[in-house]
C-alpha positions as CSV (number, residue, x, y, z in Angstrom):
1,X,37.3,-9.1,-12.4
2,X,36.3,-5.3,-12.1
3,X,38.0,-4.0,-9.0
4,X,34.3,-2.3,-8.0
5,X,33.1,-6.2,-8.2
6,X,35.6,-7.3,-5.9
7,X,36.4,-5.0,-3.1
8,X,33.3,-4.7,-0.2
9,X,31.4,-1.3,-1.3
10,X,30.6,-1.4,3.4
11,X,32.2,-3.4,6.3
12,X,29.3,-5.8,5.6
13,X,30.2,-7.4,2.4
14,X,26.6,-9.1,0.8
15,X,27.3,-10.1,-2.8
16,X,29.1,-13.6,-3.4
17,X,32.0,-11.8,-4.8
18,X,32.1,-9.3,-2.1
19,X,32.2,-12.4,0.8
20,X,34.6,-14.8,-1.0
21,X,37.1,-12.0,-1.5
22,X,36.7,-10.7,2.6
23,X,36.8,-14.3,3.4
24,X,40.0,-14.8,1.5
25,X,41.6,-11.8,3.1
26,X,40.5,-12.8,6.4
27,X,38.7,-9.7,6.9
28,X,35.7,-12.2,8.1
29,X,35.4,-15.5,8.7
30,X,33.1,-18.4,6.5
31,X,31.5,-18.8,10.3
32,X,30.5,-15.5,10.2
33,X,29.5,-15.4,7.3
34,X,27.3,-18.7,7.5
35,X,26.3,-17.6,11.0
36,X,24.4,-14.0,9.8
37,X,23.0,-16.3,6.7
38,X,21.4,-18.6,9.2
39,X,20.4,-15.3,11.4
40,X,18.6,-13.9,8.7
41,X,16.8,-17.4,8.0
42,X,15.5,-17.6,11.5
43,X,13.9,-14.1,11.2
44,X,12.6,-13.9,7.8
45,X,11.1,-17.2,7.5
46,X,7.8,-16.4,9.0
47,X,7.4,-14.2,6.4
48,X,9.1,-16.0,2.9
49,X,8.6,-19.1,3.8
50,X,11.9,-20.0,1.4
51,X,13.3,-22.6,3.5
52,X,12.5,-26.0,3.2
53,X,14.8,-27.5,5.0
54,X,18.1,-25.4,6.7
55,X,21.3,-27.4,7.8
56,X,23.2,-25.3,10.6
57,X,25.6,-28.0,11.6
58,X,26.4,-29.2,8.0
59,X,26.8,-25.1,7.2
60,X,29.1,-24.4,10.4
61,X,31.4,-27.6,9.8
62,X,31.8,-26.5,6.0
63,X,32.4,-22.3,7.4
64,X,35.0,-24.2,10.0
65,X,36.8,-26.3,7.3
66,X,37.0,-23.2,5.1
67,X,38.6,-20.9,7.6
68,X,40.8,-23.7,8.2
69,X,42.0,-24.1,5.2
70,X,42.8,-20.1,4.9
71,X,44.8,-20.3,8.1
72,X,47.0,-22.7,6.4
73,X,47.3,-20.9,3.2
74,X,45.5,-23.1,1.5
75,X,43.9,-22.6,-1.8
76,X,40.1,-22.3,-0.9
77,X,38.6,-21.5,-4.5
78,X,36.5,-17.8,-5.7
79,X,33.4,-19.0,-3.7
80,X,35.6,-18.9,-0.4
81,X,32.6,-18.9,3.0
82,X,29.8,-17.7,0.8
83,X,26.8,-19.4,2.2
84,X,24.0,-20.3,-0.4
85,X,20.5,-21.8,-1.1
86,X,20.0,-24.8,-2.8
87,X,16.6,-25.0,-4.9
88,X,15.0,-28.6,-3.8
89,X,15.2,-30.2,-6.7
90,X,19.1,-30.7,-6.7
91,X,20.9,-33.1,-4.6
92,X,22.8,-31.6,-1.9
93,X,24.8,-34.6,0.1
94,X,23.1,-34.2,3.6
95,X,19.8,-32.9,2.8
96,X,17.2,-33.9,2.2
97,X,15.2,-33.4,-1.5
98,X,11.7,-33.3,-2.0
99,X,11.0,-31.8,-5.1
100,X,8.2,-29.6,-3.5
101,X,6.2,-32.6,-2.9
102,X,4.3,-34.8,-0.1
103,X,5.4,-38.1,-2.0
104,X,8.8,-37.4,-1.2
105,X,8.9,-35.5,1.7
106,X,10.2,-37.4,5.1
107,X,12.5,-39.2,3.0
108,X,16.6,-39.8,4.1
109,X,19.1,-37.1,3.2
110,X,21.1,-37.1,0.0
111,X,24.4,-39.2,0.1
112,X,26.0,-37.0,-2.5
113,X,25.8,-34.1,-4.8
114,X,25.4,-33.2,-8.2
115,X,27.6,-32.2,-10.3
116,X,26.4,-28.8,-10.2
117,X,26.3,-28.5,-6.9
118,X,29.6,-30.6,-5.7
119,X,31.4,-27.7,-8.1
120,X,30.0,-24.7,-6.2
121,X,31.7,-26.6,-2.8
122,X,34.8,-27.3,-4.5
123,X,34.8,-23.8,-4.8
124,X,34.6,-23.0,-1.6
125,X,30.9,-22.1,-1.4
126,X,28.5,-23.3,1.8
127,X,25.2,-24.3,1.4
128,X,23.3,-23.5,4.2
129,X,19.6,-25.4,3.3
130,X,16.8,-26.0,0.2
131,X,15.0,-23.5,-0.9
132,X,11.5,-23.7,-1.7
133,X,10.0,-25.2,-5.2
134,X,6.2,-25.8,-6.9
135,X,5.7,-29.4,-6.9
136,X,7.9,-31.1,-9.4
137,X,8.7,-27.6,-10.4
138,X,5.8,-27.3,-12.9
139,X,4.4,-23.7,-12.5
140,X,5.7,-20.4,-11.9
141,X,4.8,-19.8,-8.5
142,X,5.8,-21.7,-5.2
143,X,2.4,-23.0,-3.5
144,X,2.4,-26.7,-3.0
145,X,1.1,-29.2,-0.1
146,X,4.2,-29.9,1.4
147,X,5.6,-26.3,2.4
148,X,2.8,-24.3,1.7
149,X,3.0,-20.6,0.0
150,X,6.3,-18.7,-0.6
151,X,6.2,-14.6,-0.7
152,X,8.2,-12.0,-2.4
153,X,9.6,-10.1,-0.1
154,X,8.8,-6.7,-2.1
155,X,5.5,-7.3,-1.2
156,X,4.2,-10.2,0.8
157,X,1.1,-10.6,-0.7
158,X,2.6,-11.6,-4.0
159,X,4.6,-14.4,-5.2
160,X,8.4,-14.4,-5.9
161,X,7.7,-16.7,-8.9
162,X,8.5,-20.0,-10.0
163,X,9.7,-22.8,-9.8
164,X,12.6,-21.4,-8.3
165,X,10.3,-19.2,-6.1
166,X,12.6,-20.1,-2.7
167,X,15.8,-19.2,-4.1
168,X,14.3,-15.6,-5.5
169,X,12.5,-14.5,-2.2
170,X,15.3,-15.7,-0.2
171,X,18.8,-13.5,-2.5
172,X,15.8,-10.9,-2.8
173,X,15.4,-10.3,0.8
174,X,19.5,-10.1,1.4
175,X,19.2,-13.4,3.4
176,X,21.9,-15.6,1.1
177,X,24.0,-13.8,-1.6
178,X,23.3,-16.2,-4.0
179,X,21.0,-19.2,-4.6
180,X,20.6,-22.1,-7.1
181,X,17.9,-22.9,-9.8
182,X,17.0,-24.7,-12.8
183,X,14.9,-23.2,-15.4
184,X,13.1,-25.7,-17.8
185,X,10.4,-22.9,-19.1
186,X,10.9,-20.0,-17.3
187,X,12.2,-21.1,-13.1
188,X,15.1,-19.0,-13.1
189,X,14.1,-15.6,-15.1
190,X,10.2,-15.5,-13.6
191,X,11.8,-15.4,-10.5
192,X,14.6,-12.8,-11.3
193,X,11.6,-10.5,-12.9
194,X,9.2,-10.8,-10.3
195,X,11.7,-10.1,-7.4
196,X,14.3,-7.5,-9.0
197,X,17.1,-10.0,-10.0
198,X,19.7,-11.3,-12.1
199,X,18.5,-15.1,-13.6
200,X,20.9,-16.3,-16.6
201,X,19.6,-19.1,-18.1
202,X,22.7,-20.9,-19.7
203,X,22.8,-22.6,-23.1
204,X,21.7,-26.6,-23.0
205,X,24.6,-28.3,-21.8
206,X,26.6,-25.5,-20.0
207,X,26.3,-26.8,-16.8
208,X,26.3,-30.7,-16.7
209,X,22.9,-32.3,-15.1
210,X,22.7,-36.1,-14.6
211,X,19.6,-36.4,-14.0
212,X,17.3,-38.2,-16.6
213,X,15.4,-35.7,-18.6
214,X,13.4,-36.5,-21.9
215,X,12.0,-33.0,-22.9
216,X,16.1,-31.6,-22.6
217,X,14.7,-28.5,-21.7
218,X,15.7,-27.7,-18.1
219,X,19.2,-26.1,-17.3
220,X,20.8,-25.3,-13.7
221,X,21.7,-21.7,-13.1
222,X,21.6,-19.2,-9.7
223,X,19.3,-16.0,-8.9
224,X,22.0,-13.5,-7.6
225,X,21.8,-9.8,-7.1
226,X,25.1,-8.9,-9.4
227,X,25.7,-9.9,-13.6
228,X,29.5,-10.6,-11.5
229,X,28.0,-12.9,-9.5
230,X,25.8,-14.8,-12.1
231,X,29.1,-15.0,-13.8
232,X,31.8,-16.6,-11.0
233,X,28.5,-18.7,-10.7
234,X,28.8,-19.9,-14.4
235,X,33.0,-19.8,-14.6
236,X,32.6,-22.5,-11.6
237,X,30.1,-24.8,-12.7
238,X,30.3,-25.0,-16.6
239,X,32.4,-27.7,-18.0
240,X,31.4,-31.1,-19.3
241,X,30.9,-34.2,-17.6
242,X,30.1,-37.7,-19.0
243,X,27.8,-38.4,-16.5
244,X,25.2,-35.8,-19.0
245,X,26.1,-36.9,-22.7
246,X,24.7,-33.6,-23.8
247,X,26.9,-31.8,-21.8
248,X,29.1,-29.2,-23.7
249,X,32.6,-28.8,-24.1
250,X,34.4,-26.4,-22.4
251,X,33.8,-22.6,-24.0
252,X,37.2,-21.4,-24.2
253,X,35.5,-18.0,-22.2
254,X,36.2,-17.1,-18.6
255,X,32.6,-15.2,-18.4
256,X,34.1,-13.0,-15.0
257,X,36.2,-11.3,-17.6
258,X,33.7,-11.4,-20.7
259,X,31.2,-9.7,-18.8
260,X,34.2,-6.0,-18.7
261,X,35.6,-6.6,-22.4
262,X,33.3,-7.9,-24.6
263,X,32.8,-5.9,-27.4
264,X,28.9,-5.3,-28.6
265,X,28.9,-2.4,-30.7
266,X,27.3,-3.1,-34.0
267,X,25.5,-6.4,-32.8
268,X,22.4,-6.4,-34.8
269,X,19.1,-6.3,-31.8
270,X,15.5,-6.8,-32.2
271,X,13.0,-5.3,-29.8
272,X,9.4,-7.5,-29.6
273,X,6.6,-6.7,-27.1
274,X,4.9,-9.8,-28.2
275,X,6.5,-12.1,-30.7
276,X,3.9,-11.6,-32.4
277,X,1.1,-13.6,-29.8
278,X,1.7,-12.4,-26.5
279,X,-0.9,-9.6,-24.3
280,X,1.8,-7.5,-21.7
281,X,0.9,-5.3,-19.3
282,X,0.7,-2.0,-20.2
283,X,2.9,-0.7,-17.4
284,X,5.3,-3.9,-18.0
285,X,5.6,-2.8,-21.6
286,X,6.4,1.3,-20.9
287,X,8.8,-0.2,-18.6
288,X,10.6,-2.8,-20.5
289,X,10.4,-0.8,-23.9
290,X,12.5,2.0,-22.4
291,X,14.7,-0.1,-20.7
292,X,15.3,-1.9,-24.1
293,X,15.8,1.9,-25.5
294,X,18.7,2.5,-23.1
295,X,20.6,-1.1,-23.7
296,X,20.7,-0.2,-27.6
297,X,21.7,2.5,-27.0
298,X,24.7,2.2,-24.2
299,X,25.4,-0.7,-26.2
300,X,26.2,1.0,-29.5
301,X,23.9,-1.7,-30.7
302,X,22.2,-1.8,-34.2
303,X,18.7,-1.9,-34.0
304,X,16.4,-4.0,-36.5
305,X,13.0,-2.3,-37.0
306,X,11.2,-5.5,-37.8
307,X,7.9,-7.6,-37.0
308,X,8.6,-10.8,-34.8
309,X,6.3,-13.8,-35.3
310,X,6.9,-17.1,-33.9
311,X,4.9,-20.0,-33.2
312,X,3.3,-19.6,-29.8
313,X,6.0,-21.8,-27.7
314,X,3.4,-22.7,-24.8
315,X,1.5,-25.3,-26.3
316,X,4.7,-27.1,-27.2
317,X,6.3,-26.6,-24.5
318,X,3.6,-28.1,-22.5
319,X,3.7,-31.1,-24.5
320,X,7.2,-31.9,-25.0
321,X,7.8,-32.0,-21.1
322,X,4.7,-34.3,-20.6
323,X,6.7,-37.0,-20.3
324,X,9.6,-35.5,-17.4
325,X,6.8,-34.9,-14.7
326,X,6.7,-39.3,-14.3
327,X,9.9,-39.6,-14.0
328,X,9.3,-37.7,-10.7
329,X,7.1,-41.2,-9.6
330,X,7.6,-44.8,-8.8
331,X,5.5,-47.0,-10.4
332,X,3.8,-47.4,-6.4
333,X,3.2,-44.0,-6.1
334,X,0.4,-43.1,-9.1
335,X,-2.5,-43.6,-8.4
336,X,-2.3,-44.6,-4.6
337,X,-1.0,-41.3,-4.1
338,X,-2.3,-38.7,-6.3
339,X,-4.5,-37.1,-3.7
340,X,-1.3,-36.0,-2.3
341,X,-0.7,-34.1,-5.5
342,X,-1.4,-30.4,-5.3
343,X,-4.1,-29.7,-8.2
344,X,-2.7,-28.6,-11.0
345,X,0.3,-31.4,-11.1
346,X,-2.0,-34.0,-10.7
347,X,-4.5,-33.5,-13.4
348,X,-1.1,-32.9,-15.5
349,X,-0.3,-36.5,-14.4
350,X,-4.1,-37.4,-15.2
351,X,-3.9,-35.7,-18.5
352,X,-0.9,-37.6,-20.4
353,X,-1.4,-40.8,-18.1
354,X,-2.6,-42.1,-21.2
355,X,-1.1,-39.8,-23.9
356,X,-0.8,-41.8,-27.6
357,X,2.8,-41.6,-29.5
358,X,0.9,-39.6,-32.3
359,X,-0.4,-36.6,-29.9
360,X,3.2,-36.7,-28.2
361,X,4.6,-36.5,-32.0
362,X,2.3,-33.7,-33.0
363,X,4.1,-31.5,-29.9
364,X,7.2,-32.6,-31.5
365,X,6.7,-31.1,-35.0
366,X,5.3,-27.9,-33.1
367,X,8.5,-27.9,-31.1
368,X,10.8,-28.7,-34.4
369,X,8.6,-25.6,-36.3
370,X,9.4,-23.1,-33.6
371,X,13.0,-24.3,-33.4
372,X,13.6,-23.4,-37.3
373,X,11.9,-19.9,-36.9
374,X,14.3,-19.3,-34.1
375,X,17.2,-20.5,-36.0
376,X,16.0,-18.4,-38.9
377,X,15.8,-15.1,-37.0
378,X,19.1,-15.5,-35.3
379,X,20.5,-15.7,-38.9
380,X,19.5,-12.1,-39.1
381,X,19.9,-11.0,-35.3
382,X,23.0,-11.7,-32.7
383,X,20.2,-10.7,-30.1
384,X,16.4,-10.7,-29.3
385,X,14.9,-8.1,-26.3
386,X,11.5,-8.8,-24.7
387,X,9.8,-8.2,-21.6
388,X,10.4,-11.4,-19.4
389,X,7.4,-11.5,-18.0
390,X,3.3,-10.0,-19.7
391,X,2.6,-9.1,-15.9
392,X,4.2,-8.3,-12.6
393,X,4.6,-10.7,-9.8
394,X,0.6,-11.7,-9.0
395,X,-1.4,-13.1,-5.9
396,X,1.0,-15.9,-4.0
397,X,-1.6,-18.6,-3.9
398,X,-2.0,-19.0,-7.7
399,X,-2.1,-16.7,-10.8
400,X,-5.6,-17.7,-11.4
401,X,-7.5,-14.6,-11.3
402,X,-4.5,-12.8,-13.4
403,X,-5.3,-9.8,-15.6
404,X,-3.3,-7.9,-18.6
405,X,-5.1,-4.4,-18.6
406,X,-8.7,-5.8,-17.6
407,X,-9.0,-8.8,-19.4
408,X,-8.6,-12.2,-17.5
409,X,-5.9,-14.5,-19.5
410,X,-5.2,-18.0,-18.8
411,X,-2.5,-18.5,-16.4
412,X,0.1,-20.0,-19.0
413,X,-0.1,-16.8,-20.9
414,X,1.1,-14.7,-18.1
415,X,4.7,-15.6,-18.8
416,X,4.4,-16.3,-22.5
417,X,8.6,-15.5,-23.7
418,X,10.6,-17.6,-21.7
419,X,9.7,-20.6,-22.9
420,X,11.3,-19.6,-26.3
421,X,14.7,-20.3,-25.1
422,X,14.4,-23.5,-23.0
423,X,12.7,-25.4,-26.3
424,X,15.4,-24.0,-28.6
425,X,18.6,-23.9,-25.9
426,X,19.5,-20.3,-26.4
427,X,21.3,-18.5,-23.7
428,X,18.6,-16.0,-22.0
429,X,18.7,-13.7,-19.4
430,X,16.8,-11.7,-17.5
431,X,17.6,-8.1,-16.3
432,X,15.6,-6.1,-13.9
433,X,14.2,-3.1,-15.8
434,X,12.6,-0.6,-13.3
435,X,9.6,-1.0,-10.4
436,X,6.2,-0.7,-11.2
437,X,3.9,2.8,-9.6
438,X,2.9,0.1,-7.5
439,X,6.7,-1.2,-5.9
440,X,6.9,-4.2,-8.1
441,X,10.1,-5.2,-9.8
442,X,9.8,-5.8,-13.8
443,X,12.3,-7.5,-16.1
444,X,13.8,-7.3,-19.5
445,X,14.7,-10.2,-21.3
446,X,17.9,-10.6,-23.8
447,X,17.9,-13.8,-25.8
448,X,20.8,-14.5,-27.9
449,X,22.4,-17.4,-30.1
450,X,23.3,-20.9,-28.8
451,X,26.5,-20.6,-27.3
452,X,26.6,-17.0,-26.7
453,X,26.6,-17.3,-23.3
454,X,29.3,-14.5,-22.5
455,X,27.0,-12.4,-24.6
456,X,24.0,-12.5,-22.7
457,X,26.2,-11.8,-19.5
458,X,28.0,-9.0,-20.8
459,X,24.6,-7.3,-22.4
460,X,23.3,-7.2,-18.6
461,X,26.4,-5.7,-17.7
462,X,26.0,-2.8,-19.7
463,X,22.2,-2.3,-18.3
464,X,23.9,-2.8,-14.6
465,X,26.6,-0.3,-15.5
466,X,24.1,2.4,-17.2
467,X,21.2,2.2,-14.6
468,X,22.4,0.6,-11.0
469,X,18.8,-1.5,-9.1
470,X,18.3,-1.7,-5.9
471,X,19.8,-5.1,-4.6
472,X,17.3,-6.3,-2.6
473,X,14.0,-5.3,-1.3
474,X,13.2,-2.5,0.5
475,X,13.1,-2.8,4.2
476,X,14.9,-6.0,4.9
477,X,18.2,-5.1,7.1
């Protein structure tokens, strides 16, 4: 661990890394800490909207068992007191999980965790309540039935993204250092571009999920302010378990360290605006093209001047998870329910509620294609740089009305590069590049082999190292 990482740059330690290690020294106590997290709920939630559900008591008695612990000498683990969010569609033993939706809100408390998040208490870390999530975490901004419309707090009129919108307004805004999410297409980086984070999106596998899955696209992972942070996050929670048969063996790589030492000079890089479909911004694109520029460069890099074309990933990307939104339902709940359904889920439900096995096999081969162009092009390349995002962070309600410089696109388009990785399983991150003329964070993506994950981690280092962002929004503390 960098000795910058792990010593509090104030007397008010805010990163993860920052807290665990005052914790540890007893400089402040996991009920402190817990107790200012659950401050800064209660007075920014009028405004996110992050929270769907916030357990105090739970949260204290975990802060009190910490401190404990410590007094004892005890080993409490390198997430020591740090309170955290939990994106609601994990299981978190004593809340309650909705997965952004009527159907299943008002329903009993969790009686355990996943594996995911029963690692992040082992080590020591406190979650303090669920933060919000579109329904079924389908599109890539947080407005749903149940809980209404989340805001990024660098501007409230916009969105913080999706689906992991509630974790990105809430580390965004400084309320919790740290907070989980899962990113099947695009719910962990869309929410680190549009609010000025970190979002590593692991390789398929890295972290264990039990949870039934048929597309084996979605991955767990954490928004956090820090490329240290994101990787304590990953050194704690990556490791097999045979509850997920695709789970991966251990890596061998204690990412914490990788993320000082690794080296990356000569690793061959391809800059893409577009991969050869994509429409971007104009600002995004001046933005992300420098900031590309700069991690070649402090790097040591080798950059490959060629053209990127790959089969558009949306389409298939849209069809090969047509099948995970049902497993969301009981047979009881479709169609008696669907009016409960926010729009755009339920005419995906009405779309493939009678989808043939040939249609769901032509997604397949689409899927299959894109995966042998991207195995192709990493023979050539250790890693690929793109904007994360065509656009910056949008209107909160819904990306309807979305333009790339004047022309209307459909909605899907808007975050067109993401996708990439969760249909192939590369490691992929996104890095916040710079803020808009207009205050809006952008990001810049870095996409590299399967397995690489150390890679990906250690390439945002150097872009934390070379040119510092702002933490969290303007104007909040």
């Amino acid at each position: 661990m960098a000795d910058s990482e792990a010593t509090p740059t104030s007397d008010r330690p805010e990163t993860a890394i920052e807290i665990a290690e005052a914790v540890r020294r007893r400089e402040v106590s996991a009920r402190e800490m817990v107790d200012r997290a659950l401050e800064r709920i209660e007075e920014s939630e009028e405004r996110l909207n992050a929270f769907v559900h916030v357990g105090p008591d739970l949260a204290r008695r975990d802060a009190d068992t910490i401190d404990a612990r410590i007094a004892r000498g005890e080993e409490v683990g390198s997430f020591a007191g740090v309170p955290f969010g939990v994106k609601d569609m994990d299981l978190c033993a004593g809340m309650p999980t909705t997965y952004g939706s009527l159907i299943h809100k008002g329903r009993p408390a969790s009686n355990h965790d996943s594996v995911h998040i029963g690692r992040l208490r082992e080590a020591g870390a406190i979650p303090v309540g669920m933060t919000s999530s579109s329904e079924f975490g389908t599109v890539h901004f947080v407005h749903t039935k149940a809980w209404g419309t989340t805001r990024n707090p660098w501007n409230l009129e916009r969105t913080s993204g999706g689906s992991s919108g509630g974790s990105g307004a809430t580390v965004a805004a400084g309320v919790v250092p740290f907070a989980t999410a899962g990113d099947g297409g695009g719910s962990t980086r869309i929410p680190a571009a549009f609010s000025g984070l970190v979002g590593m999106k692991p390789s398929y596998g890295r972290i264990p999920r039990e949870d039934a899955s048929t597309s084996q696209t979605a991955v767990w992972g954490a928004l956090t302010r820090t490329v240290a942070d994101a990787a304590r996050h990953l050194d704690v929670v990556a490791g097999p378990d045979d509850r997920d048969r695709t789970s991966l063996p251990p890596s061998g790589v204690n990412y914490e360290r990788a993320i000082e030492e690794l080296d990356t000079s000569g690793l061959r890089a391809i800059w893409s605006p577009d991969l050869g479909y994509a429409r971007v911004d104009d600002e995004v694109l001046e933005i992300t093209e420098a900031a590309a520029a700069g991690l070649i460069a402090e790097a040591k890099l080798s950059a490959i001047d060629r053209q990127v074309e790959l089969t558009e990933p949306v389409k298939a990307w849209l069809g090969s998870g047509a099948i995970d939104i049902w497993l969301h339902l009981e047979r009881e709940d479709w169609p008696a329910r669907k009016d409960e359904l926010v729009g755009h889920v339920r005419r995906n439900f009405e779309s493939t509620e009678e989808l043939t096995a040939p249609a769901y096999a032509g997604f397949m081969r689409r899927r299959q294609r894109l995966e042998f162009e991207v195995a192709e092009l990493f023979r050539d390349i250790d890693l690929l740089i793109t904007p994360t995002t065509a656009v910056t962070a949008f209107k909160a309600e819904t990306p309807r009305d979305v333009t790339v410089n004047g022309e209307k696109i459909d909605p899907a388009m808007t975050v067109p590069f993401t996708m990439l990785a969760n249909l192939c399983w590369n490691p992929s991150i996104s890095i916040p590049a710079g803020v808009t003329r207009e205050g809006l964070p952008v990001g810049l993506q870095v996409t590299v082999p399967r397995h690489r994950d150390e890679l990906a981690l250690r390439l945002a280092r150097i872009v934390e190292q070379a040119s510092p962002w702002q933490r969290t929004a303007p104007g909040w503390w």
